[in-house]
Biopython code that builds the backbone (N, CA, C, O; Angstrom):
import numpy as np
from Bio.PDB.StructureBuilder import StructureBuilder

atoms = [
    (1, "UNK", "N", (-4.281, -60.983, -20.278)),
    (1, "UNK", "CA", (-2.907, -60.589, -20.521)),
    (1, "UNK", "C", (-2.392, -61.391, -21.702)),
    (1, "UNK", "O", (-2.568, -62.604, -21.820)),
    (2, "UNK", "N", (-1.805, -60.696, -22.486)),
    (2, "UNK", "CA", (-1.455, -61.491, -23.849)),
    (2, "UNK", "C", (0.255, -62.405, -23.613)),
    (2, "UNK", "O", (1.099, -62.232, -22.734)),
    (3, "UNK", "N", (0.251, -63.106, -24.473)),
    (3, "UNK", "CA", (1.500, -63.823, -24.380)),
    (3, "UNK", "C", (3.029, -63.120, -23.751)),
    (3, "UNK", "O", (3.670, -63.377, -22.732)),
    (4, "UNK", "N", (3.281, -62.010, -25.005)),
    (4, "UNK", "CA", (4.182, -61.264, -24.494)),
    (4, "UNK", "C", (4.066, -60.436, -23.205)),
    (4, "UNK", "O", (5.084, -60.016, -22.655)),
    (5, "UNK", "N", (3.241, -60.275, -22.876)),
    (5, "UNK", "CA", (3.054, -59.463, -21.709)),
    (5, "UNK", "C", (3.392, -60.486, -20.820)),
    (5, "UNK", "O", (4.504, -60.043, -20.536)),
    (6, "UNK", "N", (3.296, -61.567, -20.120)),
    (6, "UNK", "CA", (3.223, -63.119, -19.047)),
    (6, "UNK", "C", (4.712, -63.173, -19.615)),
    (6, "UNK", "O", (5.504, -63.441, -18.713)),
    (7, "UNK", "N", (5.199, -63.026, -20.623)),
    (7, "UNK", "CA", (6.917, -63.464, -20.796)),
    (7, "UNK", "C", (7.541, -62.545, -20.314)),
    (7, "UNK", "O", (8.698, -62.805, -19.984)),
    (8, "UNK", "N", (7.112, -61.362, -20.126)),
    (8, "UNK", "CA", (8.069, -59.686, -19.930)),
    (8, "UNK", "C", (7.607, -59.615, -18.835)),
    (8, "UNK", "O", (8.348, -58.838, -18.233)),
    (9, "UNK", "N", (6.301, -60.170, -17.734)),
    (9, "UNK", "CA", (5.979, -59.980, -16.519)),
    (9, "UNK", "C", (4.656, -59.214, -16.833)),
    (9, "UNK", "O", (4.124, -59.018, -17.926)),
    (10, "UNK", "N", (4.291, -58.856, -15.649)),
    (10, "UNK", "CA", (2.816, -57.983, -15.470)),
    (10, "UNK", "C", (3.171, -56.464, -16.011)),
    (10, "UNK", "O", (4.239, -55.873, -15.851)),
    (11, "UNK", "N", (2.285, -56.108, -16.522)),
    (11, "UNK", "CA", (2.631, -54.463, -16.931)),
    (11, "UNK", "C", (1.084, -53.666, -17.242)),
    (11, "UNK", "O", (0.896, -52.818, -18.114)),
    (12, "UNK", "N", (0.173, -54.145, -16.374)),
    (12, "UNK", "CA", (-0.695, -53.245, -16.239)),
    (12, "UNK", "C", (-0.433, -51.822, -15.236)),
    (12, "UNK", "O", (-1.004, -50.798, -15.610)),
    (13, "UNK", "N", (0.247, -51.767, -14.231)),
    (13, "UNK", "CA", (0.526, -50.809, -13.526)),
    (13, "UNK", "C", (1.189, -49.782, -14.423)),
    (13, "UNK", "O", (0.802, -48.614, -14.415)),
    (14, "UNK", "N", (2.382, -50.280, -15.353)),
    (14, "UNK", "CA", (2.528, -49.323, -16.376)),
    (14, "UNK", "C", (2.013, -48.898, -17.348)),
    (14, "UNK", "O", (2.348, -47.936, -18.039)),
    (15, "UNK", "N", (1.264, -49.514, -17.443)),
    (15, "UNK", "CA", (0.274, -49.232, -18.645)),
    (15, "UNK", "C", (-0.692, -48.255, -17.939)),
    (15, "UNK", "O", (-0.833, -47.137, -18.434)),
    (16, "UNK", "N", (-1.140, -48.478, -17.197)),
    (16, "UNK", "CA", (-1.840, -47.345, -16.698)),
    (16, "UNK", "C", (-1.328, -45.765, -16.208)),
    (16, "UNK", "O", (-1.840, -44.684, -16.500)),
    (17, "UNK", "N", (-0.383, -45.990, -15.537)),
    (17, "UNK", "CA", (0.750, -44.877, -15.026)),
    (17, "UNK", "C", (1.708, -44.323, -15.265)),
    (17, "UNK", "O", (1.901, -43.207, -14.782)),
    (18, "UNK", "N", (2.570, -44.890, -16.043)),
    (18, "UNK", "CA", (3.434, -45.126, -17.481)),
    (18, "UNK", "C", (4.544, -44.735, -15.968)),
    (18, "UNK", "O", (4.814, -45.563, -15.098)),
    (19, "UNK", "N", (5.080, -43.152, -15.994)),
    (19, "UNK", "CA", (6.228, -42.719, -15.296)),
    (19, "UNK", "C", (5.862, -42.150, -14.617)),
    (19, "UNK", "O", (6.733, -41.586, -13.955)),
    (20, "UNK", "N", (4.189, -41.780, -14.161)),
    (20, "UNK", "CA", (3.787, -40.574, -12.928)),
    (20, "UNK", "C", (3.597, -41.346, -11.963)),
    (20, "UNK", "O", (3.066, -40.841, -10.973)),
    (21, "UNK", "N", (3.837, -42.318, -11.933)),
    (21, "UNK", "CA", (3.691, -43.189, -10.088)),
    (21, "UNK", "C", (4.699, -44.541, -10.621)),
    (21, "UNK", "O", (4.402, -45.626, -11.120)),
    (22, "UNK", "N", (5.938, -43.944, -10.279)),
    (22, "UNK", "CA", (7.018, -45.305, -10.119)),
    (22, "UNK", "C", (6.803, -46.241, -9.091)),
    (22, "UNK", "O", (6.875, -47.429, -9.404)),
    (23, "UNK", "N", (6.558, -45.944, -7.946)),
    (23, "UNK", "CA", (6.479, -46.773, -6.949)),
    (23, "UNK", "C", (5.359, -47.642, -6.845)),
    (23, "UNK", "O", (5.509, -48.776, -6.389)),
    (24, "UNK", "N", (4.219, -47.213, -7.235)),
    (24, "UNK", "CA", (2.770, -47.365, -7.471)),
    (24, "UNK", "C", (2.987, -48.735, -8.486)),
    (24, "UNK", "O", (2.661, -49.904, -8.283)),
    (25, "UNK", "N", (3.613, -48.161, -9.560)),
    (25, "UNK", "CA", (3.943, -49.131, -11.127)),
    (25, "UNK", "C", (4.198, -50.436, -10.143)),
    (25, "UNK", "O", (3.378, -51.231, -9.685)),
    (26, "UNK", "N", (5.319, -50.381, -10.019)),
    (26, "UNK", "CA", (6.556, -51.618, -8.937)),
    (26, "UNK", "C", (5.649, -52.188, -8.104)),
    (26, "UNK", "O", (5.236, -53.330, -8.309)),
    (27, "UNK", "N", (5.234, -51.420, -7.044)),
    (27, "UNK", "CA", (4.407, -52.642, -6.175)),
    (27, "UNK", "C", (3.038, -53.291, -7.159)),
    (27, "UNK", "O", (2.828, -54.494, -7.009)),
    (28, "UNK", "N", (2.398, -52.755, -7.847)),
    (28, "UNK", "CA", (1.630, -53.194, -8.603)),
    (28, "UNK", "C", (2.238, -54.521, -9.748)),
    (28, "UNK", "O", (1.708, -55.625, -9.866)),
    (29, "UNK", "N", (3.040, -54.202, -10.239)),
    (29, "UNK", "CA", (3.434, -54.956, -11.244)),
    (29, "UNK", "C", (4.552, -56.065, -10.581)),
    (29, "UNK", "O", (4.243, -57.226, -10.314)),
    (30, "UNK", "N", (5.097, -55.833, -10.496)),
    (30, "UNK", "CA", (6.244, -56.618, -9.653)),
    (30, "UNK", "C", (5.984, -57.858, -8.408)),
    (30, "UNK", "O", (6.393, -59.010, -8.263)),
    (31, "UNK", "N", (5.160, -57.025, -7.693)),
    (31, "UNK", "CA", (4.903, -57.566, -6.167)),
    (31, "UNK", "C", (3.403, -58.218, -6.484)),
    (31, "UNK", "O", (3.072, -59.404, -6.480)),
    (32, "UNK", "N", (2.837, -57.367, -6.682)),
    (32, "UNK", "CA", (1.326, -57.531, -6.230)),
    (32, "UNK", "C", (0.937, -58.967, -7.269)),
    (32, "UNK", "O", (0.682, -60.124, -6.934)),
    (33, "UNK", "N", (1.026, -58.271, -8.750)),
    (33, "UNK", "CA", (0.819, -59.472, -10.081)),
    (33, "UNK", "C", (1.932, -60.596, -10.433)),
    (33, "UNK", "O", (1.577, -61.746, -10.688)),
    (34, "UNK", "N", (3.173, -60.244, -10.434)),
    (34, "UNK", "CA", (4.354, -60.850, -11.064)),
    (34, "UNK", "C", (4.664, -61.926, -9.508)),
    (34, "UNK", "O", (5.123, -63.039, -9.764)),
    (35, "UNK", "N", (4.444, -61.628, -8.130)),
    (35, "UNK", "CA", (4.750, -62.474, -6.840)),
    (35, "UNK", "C", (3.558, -63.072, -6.241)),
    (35, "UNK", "O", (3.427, -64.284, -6.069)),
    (36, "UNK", "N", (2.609, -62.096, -5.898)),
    (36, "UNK", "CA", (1.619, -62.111, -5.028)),
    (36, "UNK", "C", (0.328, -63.009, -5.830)),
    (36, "UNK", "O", (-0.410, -63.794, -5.234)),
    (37, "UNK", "N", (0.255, -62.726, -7.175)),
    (37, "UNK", "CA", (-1.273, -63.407, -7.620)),
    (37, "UNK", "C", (-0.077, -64.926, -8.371)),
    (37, "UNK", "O", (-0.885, -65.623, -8.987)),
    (38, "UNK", "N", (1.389, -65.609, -8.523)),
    (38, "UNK", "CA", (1.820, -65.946, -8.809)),
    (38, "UNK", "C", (1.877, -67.143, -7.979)),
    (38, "UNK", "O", (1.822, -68.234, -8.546)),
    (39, "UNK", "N", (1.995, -67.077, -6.526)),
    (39, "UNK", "CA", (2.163, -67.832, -5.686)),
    (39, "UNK", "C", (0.953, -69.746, -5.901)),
    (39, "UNK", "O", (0.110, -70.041, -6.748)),
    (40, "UNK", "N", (1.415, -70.425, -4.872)),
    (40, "UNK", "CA", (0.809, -71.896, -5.456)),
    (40, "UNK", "C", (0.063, -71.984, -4.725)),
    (40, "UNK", "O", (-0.858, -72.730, -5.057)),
    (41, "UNK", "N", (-0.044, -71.370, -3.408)),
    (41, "UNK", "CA", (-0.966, -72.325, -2.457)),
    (41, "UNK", "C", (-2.463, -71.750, -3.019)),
    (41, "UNK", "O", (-3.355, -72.559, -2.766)),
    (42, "UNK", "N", (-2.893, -70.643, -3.660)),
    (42, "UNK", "CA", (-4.068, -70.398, -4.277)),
    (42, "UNK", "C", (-4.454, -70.633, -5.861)),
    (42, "UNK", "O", (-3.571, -70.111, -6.542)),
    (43, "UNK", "N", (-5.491, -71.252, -6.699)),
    (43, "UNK", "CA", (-5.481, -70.871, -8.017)),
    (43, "UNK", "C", (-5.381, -69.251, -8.098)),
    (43, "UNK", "O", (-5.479, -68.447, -7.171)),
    (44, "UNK", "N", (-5.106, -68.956, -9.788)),
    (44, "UNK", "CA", (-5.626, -68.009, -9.917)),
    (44, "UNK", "C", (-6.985, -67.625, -10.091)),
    (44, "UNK", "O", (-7.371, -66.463, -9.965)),
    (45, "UNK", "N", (-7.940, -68.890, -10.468)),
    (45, "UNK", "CA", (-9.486, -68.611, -10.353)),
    (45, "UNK", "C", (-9.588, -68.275, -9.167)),
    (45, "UNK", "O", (-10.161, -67.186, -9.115)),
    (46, "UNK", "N", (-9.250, -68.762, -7.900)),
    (46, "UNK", "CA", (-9.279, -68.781, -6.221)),
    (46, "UNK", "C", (-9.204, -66.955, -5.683)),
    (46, "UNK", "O", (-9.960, -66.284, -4.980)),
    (47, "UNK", "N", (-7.971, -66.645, -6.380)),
    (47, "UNK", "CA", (-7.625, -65.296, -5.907)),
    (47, "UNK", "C", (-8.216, -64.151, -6.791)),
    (47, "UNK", "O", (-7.901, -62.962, -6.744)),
    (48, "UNK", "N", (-9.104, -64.725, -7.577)),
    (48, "UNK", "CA", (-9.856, -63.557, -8.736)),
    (48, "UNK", "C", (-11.282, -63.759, -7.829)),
    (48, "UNK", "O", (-11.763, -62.684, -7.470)),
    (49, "UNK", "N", (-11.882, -64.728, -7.488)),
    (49, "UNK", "CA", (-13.160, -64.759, -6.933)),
    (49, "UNK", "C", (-12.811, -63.706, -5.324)),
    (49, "UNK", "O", (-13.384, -62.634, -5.130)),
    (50, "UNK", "N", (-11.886, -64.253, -4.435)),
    (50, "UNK", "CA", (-11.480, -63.757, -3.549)),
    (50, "UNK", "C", (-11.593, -61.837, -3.627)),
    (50, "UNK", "O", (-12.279, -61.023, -3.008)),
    (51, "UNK", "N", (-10.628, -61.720, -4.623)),
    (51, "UNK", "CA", (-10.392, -60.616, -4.823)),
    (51, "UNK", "C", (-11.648, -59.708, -5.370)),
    (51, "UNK", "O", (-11.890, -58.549, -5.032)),
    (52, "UNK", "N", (-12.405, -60.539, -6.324)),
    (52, "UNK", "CA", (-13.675, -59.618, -6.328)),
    (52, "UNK", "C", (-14.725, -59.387, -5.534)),
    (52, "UNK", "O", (-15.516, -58.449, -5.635)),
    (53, "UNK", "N", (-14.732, -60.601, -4.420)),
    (53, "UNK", "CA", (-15.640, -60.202, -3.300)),
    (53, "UNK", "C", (-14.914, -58.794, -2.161)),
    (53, "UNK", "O", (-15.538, -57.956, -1.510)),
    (54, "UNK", "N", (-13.669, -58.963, -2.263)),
    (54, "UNK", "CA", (-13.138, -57.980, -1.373)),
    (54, "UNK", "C", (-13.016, -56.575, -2.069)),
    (54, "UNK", "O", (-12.461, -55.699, -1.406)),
    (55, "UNK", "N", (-13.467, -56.256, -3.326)),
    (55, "UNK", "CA", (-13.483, -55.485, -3.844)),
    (55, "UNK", "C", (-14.990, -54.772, -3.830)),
    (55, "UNK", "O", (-15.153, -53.552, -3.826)),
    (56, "UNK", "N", (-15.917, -55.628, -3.824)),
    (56, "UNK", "CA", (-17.352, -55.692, -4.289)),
    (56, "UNK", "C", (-17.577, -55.179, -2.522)),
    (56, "UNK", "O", (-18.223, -54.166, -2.256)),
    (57, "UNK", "N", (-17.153, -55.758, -1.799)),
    (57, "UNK", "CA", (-17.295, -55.402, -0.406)),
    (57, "UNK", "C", (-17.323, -53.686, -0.035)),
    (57, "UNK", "O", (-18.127, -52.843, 0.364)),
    (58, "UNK", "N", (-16.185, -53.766, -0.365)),
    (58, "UNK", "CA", (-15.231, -52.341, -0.298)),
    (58, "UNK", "C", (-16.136, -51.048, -0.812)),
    (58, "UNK", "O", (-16.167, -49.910, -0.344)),
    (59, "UNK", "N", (-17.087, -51.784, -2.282)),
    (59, "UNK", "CA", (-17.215, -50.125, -3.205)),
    (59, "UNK", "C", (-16.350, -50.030, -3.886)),
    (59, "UNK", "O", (-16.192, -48.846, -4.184)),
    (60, "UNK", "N", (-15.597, -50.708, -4.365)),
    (60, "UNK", "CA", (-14.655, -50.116, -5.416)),
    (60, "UNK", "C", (-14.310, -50.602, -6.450)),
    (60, "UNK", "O", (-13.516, -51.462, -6.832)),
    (61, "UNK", "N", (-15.518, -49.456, -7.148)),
    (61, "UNK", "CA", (-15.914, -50.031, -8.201)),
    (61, "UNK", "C", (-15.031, -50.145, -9.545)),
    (61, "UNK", "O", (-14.923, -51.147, -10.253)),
    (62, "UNK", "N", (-14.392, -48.822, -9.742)),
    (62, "UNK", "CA", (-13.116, -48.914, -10.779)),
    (62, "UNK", "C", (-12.173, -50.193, -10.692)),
    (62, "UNK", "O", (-11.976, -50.775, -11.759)),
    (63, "UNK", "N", (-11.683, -50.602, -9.766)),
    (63, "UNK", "CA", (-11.043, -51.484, -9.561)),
    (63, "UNK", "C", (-11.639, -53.226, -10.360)),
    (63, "UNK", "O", (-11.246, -54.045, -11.191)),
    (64, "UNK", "N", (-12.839, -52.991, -9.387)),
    (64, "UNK", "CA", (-13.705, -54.027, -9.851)),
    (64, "UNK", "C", (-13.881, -54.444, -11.360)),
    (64, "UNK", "O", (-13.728, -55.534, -11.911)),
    (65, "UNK", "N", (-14.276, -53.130, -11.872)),
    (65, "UNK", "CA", (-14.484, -53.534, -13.503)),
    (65, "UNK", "C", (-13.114, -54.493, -13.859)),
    (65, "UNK", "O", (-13.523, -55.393, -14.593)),
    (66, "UNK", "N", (-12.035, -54.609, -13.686)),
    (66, "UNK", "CA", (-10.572, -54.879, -14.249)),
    (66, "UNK", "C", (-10.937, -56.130, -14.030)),
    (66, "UNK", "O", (-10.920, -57.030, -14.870)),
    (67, "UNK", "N", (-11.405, -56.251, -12.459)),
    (67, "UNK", "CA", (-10.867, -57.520, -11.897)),
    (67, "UNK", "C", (-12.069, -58.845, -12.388)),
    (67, "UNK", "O", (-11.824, -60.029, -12.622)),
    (68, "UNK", "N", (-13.241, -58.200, -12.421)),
    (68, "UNK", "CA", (-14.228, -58.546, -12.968)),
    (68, "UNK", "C", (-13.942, -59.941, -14.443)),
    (68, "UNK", "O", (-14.127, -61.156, -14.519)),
    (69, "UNK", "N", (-13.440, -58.911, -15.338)),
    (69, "UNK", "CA", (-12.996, -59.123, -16.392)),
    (69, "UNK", "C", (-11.627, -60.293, -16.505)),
    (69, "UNK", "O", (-11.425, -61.024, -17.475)),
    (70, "UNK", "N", (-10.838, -60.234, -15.319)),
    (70, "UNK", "CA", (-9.886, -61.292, -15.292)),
    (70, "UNK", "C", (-10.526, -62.203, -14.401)),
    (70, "UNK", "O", (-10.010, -63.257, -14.774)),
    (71, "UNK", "N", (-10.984, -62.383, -13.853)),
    (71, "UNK", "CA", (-11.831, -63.627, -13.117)),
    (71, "UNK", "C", (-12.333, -64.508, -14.374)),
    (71, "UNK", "O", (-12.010, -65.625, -14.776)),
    (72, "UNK", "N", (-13.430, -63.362, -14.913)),
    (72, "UNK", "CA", (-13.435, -64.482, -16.517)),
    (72, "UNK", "C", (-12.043, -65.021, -17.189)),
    (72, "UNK", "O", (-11.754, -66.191, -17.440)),
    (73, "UNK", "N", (-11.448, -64.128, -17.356)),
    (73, "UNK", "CA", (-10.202, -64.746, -17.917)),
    (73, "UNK", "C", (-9.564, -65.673, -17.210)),
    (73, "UNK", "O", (-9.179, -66.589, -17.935)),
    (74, "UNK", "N", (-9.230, -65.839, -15.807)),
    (74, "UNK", "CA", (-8.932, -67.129, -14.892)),
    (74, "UNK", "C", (-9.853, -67.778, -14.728)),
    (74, "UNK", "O", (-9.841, -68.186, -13.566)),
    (75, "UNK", "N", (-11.083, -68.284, -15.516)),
    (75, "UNK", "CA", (-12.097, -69.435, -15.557)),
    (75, "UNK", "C", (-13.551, -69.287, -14.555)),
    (75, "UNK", "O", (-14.454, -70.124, -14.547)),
    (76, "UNK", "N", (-13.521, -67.843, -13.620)),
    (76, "UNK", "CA", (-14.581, -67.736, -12.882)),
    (76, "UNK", "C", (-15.835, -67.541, -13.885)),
    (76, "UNK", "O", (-15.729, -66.568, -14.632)),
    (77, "UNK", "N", (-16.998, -68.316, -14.011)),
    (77, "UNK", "CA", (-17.947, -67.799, -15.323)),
    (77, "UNK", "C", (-19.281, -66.469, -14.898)),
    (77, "UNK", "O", (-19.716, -65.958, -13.867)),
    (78, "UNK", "N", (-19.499, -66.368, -16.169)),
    (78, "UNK", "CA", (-20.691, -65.341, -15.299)),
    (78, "UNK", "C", (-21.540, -65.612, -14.383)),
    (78, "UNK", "O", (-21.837, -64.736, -13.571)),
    (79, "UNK", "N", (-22.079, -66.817, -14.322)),
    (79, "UNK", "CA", (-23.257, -67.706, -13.565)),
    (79, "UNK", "C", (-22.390, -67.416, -11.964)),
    (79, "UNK", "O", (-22.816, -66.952, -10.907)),
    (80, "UNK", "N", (-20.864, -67.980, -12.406)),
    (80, "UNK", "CA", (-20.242, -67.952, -10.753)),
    (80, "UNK", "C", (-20.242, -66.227, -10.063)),
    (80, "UNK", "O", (-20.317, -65.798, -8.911)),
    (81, "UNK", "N", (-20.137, -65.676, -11.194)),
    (81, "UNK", "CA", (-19.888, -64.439, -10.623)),
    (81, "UNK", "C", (-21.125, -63.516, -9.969)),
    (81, "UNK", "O", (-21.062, -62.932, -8.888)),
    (82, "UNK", "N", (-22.288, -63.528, -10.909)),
    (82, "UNK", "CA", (-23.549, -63.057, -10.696)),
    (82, "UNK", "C", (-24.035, -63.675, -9.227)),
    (82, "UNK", "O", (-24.836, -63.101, -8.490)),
    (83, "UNK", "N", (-23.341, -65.073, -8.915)),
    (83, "UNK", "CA", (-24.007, -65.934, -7.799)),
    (83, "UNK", "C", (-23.063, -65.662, -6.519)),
    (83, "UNK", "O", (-23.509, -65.761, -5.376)),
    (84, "UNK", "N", (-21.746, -65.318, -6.791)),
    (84, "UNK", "CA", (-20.989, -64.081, -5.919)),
    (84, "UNK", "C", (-21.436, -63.118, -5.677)),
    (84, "UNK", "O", (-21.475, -62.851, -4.476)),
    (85, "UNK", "N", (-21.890, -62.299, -6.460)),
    (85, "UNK", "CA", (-22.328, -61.163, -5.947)),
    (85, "UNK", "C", (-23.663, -60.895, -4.918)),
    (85, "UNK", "O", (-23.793, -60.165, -3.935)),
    (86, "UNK", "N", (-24.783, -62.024, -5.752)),
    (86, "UNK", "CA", (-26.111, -61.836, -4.869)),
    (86, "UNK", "C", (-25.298, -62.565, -3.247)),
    (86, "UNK", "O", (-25.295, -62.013, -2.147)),
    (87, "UNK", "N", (-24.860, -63.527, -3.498)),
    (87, "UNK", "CA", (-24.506, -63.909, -2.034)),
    (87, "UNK", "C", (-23.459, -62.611, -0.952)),
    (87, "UNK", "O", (-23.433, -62.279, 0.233)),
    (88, "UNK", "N", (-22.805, -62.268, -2.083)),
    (88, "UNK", "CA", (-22.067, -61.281, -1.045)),
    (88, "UNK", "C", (-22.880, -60.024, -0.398)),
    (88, "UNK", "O", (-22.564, -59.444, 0.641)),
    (89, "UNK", "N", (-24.347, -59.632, -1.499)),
    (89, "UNK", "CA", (-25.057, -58.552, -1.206)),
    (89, "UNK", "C", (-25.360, -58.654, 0.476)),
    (89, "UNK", "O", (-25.186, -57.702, 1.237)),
    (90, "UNK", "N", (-25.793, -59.849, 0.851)),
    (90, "UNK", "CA", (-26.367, -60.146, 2.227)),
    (90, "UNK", "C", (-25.169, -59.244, 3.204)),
    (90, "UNK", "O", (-25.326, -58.327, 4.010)),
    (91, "UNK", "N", (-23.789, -60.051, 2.665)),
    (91, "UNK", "CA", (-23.059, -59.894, 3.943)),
    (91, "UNK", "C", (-22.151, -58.789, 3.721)),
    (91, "UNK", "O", (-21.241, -58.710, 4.546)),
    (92, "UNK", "N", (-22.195, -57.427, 2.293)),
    (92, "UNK", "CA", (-21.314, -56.579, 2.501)),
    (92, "UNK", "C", (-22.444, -55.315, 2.112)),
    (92, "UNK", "O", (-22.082, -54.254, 1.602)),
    (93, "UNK", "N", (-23.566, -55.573, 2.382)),
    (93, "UNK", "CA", (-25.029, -54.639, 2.156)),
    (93, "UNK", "C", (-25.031, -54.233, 0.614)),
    (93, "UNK", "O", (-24.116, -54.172, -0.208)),
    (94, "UNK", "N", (-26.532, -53.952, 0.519)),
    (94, "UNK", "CA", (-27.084, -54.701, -0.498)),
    (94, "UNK", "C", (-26.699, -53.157, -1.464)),
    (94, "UNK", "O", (-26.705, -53.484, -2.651)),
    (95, "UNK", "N", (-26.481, -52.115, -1.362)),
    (95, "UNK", "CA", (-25.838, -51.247, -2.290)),
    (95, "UNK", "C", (-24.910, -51.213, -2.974)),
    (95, "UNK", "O", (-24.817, -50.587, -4.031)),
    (96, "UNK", "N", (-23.718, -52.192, -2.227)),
    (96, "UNK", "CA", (-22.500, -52.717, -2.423)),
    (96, "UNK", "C", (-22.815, -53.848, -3.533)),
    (96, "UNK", "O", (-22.102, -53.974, -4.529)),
    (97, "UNK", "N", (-23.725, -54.502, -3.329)),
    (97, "UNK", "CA", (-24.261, -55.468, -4.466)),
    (97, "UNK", "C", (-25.061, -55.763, -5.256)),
    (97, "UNK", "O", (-25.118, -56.842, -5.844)),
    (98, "UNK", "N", (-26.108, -54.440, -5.430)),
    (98, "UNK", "CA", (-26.130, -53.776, -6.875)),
    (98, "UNK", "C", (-25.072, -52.913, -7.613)),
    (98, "UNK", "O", (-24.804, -53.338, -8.737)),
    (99, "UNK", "N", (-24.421, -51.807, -7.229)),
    (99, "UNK", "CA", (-23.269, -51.936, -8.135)),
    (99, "UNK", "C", (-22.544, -52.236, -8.284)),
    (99, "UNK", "O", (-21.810, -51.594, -9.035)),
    (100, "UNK", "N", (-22.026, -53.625, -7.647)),
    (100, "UNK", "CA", (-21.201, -54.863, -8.212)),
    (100, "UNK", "C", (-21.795, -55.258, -9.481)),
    (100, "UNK", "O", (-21.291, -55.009, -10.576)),
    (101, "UNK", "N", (-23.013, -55.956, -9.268)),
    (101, "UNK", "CA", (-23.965, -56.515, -10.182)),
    (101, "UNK", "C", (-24.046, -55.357, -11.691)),
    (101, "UNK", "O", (-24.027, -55.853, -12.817)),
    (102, "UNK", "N", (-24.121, -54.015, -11.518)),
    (102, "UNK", "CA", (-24.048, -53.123, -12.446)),
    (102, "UNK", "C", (-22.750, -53.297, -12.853)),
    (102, "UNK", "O", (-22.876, -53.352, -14.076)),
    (103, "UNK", "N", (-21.692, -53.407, -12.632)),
    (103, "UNK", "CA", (-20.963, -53.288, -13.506)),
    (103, "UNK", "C", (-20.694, -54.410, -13.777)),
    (103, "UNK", "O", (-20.520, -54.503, -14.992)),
    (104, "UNK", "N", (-20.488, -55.899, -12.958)),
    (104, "UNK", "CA", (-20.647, -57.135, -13.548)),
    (104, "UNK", "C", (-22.008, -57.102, -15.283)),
    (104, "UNK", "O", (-21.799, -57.885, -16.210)),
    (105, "UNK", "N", (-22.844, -56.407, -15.315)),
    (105, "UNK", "CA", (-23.703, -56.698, -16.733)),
    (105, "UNK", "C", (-22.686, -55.791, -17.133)),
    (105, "UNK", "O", (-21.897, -56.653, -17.521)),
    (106, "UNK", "N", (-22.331, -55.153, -17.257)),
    (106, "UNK", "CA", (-21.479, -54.147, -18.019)),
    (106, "UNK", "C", (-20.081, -54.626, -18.686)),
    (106, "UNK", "O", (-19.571, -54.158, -19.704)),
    (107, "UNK", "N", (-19.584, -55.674, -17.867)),
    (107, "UNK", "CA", (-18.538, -55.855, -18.586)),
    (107, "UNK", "C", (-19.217, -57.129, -19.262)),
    (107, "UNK", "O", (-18.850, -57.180, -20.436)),
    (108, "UNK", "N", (-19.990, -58.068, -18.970)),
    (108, "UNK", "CA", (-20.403, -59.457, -19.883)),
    (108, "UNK", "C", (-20.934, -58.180, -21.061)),
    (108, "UNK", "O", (-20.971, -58.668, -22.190)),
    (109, "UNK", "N", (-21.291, -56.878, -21.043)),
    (109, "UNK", "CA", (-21.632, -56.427, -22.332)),
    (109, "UNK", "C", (-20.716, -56.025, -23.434)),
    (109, "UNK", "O", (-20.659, -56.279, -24.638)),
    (110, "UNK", "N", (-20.068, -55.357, -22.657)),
    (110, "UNK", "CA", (-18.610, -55.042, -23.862)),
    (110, "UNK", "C", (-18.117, -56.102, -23.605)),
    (110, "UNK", "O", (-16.986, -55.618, -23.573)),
    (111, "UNK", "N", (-17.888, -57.462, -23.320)),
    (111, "UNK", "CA", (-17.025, -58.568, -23.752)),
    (111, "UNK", "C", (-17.273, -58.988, -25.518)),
    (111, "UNK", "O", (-16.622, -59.896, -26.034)),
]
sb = StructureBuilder()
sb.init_structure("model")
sb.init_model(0)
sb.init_chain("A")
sb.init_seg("    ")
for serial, (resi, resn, name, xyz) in enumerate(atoms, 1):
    if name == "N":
        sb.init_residue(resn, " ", resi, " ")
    sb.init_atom(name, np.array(xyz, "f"), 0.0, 1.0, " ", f" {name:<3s}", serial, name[0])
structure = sb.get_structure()
């Protein structure tokens, strides 16, 4: 997230949705990024690792690519992430953690 964007608040929800999901925008931007990933008792490295295992769990993979990508940006490195994923393969089955792992090389590629 660039400077101005962290001064004006989160605005990926609009950026993605612009005016076809108001409500969608708001809890996303407002609640979820601007309150929820804001809070102290977690880093934000804490709630990017968190969040990509519960994502990587899930299958969901669109999501993942984003979050993927800000984990690096909140200090999680590839080594941590690649070593997330094989560990999570065990406990959220191992399909779930090859295409984690697929799109984890995918984004260290377009970085």
């Amino acid at each position: 997230m660039s400077k101005e964007e962290q001064s004006a608040g989160w605005s990926g929800g609009k950026n993605a949705f612009g005016d076809f999901a108001p409500g969608l925008v708001h809890y996303t931007d407002k609640v979820l990024f601007d309150e929820v990933w804001e809070r102290e008792d977690l880093s934000k490295r804490d709630r990017s690792l968190i969040t990509v295992a519960a994502l990587a769990s899930l299958g969901k993979m669109d999501q993942l690519k984003f979050h993927l990508g800000f984990a690096r940006q909140n200090g999680v490195t590839d080594e941590e992430l690649k070593e997330t994923l094989l560990h999570l393969s065990f406990y959220a089955g191992w399909p779930n953690g090859m295409g984690a792992t697929t799109v984890l090389k995918n984004v260290i590629k377009d970085a």
